[in-house]
Jmol script that loads the backbone (N, CA, C; Angstrom):
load data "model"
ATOM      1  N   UNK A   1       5.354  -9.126  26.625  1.00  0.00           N
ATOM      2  CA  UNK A   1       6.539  -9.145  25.783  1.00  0.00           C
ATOM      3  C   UNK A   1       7.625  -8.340  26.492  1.00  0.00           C
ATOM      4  N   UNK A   2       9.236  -9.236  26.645  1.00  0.00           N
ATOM      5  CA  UNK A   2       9.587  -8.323  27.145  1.00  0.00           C
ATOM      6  C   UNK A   2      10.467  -7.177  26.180  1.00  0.00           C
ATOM      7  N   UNK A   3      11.420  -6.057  26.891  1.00  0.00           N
ATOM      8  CA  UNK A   3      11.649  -5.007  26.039  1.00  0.00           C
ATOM      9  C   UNK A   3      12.590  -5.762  25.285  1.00  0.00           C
ATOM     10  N   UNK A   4      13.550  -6.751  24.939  1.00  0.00           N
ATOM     11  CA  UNK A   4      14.158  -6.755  23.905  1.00  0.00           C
ATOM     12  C   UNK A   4      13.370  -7.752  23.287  1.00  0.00           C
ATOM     13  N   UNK A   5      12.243  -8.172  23.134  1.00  0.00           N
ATOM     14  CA  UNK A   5      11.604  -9.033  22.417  1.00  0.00           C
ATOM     15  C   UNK A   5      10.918  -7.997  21.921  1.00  0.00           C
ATOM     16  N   UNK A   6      10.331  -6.927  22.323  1.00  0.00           N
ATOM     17  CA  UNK A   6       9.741  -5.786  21.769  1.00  0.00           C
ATOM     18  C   UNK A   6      10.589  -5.284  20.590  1.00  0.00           C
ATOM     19  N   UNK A   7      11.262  -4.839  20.999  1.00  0.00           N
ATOM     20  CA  UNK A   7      12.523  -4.322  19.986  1.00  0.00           C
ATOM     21  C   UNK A   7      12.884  -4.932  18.748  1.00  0.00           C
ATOM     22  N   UNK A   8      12.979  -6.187  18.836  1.00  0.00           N
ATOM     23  CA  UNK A   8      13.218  -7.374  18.088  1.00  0.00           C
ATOM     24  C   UNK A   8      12.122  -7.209  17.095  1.00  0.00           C
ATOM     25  N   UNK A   9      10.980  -7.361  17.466  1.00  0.00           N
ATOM     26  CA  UNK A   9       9.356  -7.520  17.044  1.00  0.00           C
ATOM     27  C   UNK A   9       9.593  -5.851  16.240  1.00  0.00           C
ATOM     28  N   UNK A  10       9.627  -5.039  16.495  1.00  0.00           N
ATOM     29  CA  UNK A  10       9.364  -3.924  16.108  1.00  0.00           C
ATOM     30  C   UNK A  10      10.265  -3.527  14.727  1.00  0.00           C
ATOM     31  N   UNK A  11      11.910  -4.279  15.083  1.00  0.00           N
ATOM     32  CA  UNK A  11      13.160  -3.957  13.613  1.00  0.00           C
ATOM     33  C   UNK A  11      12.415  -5.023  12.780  1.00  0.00           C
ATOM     34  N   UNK A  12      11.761  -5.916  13.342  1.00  0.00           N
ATOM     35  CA  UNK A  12      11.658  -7.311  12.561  1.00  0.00           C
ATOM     36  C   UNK A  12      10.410  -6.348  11.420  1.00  0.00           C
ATOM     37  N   UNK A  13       9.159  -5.985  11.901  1.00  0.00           N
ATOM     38  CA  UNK A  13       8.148  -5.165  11.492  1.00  0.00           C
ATOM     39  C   UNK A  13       8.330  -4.503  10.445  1.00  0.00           C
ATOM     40  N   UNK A  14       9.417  -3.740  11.021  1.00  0.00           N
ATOM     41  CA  UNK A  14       9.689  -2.462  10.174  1.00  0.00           C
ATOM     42  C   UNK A  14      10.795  -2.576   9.071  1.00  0.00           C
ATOM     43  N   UNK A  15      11.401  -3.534   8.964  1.00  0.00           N
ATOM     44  CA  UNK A  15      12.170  -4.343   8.117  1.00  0.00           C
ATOM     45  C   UNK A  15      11.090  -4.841   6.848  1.00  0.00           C
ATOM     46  N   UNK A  16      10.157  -5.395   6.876  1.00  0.00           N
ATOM     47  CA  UNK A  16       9.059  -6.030   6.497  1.00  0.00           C
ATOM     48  C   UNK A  16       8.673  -4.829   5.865  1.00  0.00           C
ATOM     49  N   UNK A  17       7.925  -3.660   6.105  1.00  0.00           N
ATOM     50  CA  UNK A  17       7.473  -2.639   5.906  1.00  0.00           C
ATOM     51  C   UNK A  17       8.738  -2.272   4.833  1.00  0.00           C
ATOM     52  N   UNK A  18       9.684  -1.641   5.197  1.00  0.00           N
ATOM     53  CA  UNK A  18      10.421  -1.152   4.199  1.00  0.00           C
ATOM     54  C   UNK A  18      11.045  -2.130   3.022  1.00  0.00           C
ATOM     55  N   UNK A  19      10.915  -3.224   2.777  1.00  0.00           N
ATOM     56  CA  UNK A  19      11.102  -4.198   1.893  1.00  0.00           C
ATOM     57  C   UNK A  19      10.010  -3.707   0.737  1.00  0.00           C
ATOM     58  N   UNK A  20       8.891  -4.205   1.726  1.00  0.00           N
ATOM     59  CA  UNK A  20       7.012  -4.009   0.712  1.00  0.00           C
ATOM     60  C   UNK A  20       7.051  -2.670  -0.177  1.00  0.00           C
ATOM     61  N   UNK A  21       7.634  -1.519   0.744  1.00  0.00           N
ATOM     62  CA  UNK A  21       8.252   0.033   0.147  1.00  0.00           C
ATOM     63  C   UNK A  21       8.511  -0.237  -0.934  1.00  0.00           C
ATOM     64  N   UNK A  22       9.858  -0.855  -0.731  1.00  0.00           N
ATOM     65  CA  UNK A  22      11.187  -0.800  -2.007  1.00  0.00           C
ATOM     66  C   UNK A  22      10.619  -1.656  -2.966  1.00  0.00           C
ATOM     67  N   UNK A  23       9.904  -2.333  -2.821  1.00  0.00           N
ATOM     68  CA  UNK A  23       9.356  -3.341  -4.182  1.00  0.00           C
ATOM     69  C   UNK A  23       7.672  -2.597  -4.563  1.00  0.00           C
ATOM     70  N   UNK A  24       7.183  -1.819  -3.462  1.00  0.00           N
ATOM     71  CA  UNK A  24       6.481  -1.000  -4.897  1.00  0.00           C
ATOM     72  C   UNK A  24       6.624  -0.105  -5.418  1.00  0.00           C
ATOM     73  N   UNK A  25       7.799   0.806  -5.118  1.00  0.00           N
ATOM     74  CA  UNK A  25       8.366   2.072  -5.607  1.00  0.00           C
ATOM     75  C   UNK A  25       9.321   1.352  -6.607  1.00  0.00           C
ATOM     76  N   UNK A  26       9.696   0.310  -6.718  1.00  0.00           N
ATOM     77  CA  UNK A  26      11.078  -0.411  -7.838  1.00  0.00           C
ATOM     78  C   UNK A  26       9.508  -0.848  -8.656  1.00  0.00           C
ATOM     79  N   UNK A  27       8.586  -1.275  -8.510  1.00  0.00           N
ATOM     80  CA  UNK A  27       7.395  -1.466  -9.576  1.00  0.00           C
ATOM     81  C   UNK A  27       6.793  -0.488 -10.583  1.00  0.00           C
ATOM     82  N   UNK A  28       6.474   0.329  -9.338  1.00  0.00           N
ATOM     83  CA  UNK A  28       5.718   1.650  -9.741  1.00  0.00           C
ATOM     84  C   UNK A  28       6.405   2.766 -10.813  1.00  0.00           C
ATOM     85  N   UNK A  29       7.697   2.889  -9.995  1.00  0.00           N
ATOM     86  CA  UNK A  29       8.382   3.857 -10.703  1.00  0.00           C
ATOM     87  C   UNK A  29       9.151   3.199 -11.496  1.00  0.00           C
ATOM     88  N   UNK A  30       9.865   2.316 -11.258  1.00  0.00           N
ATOM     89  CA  UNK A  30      10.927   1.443 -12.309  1.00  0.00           C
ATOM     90  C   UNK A  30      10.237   0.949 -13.268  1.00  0.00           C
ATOM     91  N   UNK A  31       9.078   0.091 -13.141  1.00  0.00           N
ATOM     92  CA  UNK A  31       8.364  -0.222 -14.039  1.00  0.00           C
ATOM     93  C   UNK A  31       7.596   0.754 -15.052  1.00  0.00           C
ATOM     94  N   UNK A  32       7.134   1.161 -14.580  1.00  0.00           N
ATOM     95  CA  UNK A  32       5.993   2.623 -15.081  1.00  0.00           C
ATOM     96  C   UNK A  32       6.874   3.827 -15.626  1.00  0.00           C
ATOM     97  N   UNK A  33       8.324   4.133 -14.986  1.00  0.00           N
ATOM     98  CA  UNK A  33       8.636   4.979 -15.229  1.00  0.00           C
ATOM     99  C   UNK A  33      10.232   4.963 -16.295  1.00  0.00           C
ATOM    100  N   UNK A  34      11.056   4.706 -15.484  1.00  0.00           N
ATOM    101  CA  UNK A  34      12.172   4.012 -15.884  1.00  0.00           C
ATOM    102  C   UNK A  34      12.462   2.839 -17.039  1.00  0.00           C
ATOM    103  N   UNK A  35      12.018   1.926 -16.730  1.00  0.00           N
ATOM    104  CA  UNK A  35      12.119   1.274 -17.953  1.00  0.00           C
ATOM    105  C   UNK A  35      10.396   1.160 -19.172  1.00  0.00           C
ATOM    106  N   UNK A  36       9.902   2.256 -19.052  1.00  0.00           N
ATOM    107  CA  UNK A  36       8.826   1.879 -20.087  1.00  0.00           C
ATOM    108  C   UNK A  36       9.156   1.741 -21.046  1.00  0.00           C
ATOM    109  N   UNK A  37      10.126   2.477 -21.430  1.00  0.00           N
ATOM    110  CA  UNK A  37      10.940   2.645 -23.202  1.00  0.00           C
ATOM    111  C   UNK A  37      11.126   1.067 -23.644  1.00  0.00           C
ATOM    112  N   UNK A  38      12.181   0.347 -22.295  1.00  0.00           N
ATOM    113  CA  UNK A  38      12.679  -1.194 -22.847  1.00  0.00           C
ATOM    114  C   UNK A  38      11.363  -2.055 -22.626  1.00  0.00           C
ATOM    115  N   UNK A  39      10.436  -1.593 -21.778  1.00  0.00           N
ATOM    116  CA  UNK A  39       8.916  -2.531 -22.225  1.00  0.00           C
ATOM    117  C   UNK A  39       8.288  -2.420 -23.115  1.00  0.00           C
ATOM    118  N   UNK A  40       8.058  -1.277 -23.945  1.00  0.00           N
ATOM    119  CA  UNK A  40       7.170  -0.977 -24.638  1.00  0.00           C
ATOM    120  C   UNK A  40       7.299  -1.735 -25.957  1.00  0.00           C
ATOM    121  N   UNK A  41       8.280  -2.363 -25.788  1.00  0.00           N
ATOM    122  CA  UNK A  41       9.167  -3.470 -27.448  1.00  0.00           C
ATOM    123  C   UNK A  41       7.876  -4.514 -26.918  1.00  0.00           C
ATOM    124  N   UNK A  42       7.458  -4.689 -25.828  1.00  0.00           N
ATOM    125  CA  UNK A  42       6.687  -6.249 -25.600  1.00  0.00           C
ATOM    126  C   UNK A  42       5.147  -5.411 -26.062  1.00  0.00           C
ATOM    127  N   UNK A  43       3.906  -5.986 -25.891  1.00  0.00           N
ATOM    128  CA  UNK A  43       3.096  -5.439 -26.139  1.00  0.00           C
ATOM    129  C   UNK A  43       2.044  -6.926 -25.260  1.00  0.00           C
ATOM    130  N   UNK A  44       0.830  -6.180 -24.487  1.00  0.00           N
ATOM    131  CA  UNK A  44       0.172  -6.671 -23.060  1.00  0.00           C
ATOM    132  C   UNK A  44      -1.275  -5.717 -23.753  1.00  0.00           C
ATOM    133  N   UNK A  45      -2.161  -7.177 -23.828  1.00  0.00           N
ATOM    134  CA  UNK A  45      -3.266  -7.147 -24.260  1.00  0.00           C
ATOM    135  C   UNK A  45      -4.028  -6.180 -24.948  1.00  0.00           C
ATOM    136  N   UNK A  46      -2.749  -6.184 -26.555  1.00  0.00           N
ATOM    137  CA  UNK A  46      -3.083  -4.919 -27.605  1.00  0.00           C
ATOM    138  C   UNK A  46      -2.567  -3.718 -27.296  1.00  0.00           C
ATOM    139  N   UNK A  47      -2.004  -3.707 -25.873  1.00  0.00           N
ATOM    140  CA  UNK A  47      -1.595  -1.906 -25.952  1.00  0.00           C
ATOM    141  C   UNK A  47       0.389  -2.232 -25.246  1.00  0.00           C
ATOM    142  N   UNK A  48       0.979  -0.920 -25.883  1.00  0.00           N
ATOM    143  CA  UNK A  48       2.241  -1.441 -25.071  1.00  0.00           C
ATOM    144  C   UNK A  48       2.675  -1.798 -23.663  1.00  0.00           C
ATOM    145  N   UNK A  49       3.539  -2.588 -23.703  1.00  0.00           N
ATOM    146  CA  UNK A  49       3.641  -3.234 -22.102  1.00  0.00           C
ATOM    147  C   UNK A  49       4.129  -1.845 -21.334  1.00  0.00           C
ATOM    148  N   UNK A  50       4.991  -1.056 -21.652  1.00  0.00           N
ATOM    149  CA  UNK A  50       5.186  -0.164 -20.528  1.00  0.00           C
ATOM    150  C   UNK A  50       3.527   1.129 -20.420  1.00  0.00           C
ATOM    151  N   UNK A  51       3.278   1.080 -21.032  1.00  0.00           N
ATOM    152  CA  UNK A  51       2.149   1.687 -20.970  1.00  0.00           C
ATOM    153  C   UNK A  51       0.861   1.197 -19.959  1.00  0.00           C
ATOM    154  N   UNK A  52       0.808   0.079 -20.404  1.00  0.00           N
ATOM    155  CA  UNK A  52       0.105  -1.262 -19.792  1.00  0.00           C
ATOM    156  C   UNK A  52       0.372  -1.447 -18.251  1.00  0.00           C
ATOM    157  N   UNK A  53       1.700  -1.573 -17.898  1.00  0.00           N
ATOM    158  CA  UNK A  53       2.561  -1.178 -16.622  1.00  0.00           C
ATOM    159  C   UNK A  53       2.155  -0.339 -16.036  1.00  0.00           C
ATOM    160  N   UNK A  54       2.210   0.788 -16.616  1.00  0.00           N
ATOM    161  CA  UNK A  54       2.415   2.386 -15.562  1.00  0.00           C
ATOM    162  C   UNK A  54       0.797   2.300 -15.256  1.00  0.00           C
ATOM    163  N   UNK A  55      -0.514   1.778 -15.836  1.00  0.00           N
ATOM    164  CA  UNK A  55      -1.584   2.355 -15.774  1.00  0.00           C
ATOM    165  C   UNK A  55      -2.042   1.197 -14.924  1.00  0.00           C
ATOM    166  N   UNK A  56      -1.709   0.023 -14.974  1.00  0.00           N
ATOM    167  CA  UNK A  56      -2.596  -1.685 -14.557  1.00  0.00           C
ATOM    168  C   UNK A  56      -1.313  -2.536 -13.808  1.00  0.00           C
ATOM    169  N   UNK A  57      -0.092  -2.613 -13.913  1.00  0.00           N
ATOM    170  CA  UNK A  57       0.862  -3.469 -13.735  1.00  0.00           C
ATOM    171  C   UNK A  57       1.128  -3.111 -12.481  1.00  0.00           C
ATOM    172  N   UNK A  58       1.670  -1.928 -11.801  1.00  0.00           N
ATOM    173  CA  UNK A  58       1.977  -0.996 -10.846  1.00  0.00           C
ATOM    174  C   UNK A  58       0.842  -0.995  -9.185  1.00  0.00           C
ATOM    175  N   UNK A  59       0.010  -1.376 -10.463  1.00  0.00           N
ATOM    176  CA  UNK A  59      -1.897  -1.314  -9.615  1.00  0.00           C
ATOM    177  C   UNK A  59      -1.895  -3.081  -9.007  1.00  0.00           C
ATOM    178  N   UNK A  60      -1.268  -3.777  -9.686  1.00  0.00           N
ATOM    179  CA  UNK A  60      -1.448  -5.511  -9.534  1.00  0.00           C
ATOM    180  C   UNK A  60      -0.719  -5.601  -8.439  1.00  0.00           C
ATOM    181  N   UNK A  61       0.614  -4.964  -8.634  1.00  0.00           N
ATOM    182  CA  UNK A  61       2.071  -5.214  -7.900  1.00  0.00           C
ATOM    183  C   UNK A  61       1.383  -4.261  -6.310  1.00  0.00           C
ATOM    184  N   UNK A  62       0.638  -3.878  -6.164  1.00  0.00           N
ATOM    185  CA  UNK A  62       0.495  -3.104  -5.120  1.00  0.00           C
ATOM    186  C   UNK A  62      -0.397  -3.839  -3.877  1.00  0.00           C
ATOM    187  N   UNK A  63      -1.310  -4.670  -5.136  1.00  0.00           N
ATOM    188  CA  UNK A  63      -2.482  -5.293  -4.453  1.00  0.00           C
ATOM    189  C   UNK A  63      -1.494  -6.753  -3.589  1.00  0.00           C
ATOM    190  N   UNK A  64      -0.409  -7.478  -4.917  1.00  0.00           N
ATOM    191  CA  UNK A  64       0.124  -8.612  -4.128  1.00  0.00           C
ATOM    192  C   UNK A  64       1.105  -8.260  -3.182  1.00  0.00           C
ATOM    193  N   UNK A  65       1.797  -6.527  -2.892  1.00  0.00           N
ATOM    194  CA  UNK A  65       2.414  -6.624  -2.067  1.00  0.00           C
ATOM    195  C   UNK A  65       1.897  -6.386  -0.427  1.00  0.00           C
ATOM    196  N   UNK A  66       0.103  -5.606  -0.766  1.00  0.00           N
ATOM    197  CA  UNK A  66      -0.750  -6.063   0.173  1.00  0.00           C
ATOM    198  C   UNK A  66      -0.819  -7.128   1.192  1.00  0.00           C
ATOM    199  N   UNK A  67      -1.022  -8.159   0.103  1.00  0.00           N
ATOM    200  CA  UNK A  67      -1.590  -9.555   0.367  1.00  0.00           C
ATOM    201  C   UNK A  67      -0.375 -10.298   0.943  1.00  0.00           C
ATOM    202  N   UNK A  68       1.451 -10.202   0.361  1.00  0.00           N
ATOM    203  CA  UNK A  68       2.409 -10.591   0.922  1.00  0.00           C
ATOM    204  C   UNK A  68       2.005  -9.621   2.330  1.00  0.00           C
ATOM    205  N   UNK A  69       2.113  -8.539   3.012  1.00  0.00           N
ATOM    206  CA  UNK A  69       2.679  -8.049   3.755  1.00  0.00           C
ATOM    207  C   UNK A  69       1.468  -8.497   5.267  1.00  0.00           C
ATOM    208  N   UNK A  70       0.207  -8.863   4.547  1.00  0.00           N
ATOM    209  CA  UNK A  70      -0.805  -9.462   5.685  1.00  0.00           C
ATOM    210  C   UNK A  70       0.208 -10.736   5.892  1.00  0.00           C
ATOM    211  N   UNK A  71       0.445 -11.191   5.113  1.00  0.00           N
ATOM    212  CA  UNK A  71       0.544 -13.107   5.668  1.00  0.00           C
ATOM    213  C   UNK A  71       1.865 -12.581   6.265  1.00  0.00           C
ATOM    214  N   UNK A  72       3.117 -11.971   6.149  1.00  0.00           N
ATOM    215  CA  UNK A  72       4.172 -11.764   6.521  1.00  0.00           C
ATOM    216  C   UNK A  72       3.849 -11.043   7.829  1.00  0.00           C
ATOM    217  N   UNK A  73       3.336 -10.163   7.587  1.00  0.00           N
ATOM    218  CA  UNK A  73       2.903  -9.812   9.525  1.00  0.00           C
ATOM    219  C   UNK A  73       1.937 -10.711  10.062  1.00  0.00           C
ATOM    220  N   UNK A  74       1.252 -11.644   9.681  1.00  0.00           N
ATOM    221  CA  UNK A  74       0.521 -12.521  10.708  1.00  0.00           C
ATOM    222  C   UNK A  74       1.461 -13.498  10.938  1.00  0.00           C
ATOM    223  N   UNK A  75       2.593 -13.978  10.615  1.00  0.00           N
ATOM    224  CA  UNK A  75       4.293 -14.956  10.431  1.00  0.00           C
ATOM    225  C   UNK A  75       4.391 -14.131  11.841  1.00  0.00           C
ATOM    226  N   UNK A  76       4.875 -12.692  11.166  1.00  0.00           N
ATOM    227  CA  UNK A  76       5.483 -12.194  12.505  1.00  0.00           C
ATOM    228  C   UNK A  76       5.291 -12.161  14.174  1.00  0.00           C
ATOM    229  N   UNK A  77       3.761 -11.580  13.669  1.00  0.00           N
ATOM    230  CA  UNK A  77       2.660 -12.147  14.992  1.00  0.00           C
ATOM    231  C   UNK A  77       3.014 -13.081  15.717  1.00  0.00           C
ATOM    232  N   UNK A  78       3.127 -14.516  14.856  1.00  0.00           N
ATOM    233  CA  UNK A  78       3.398 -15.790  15.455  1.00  0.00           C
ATOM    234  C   UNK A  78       4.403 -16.278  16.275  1.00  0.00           C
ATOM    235  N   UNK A  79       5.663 -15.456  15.604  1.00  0.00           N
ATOM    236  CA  UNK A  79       6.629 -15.646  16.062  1.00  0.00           C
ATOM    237  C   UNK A  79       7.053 -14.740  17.037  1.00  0.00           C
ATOM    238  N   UNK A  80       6.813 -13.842  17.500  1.00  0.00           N
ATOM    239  CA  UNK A  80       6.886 -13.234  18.557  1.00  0.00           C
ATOM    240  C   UNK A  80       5.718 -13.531  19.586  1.00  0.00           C
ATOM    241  N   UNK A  81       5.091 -13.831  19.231  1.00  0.00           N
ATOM    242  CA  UNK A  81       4.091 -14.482  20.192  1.00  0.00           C
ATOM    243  C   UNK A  81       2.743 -13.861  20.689  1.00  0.00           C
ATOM    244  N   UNK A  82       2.573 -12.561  19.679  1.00  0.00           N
ATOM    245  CA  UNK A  82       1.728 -11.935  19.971  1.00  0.00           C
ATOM    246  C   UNK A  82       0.546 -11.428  18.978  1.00  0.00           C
ATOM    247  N   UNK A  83       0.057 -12.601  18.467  1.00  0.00           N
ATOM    248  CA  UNK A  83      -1.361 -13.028  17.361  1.00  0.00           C
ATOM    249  C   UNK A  83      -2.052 -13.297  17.913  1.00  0.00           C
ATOM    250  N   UNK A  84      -3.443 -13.190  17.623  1.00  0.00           N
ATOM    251  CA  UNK A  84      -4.745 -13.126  18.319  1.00  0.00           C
ATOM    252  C   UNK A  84      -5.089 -14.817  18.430  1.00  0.00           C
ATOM    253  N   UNK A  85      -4.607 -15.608  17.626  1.00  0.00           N
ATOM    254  CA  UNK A  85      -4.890 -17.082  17.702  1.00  0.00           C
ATOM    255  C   UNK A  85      -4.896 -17.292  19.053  1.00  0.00           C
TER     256      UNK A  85
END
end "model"
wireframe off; spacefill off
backbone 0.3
color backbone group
């Protein structure tokens, strides 16, 4: 790889990374924290939704931003050219 394909590969990465950040800290804390008051009007399998959120919702949102951030770095892989395929 050369160095500005490196470079490229690396903002591209770390772009990716800080996205996955901002959407589980806007879950975790926004959800769980911030707006529990305007969730808690809904109500998620017998107990209130912001409650429900901060303890199980936060925990879901973490696992799919996991699972986005594998397939989004094996994309990346591809496209820079440097995946084990």
């Amino acid at each position: 790889m050369t160095q500005p394909s490196h470079r490229a590969y690396w903002r591209a990465h770390l772009k990716l990374i800080a996205s996955c950040l901002a959407l589980w800290f806007l879950a975790s804390f926004g959800g769980g924290i911030v707006l529990r008051d305007a969730l808690d009007q809904f109500r998620m399998l017998g107990v209130p939704a912001g409650f429900w959120f901060a303890q199980q919702g936060a925990i879901w949102v973490f696992l799919a931003v996991l699972a986005y951030y594998g397939w989004a770095s094996h994309r990346l892989d591809q496209r820079f050219d440097v995946d084990d395929d």
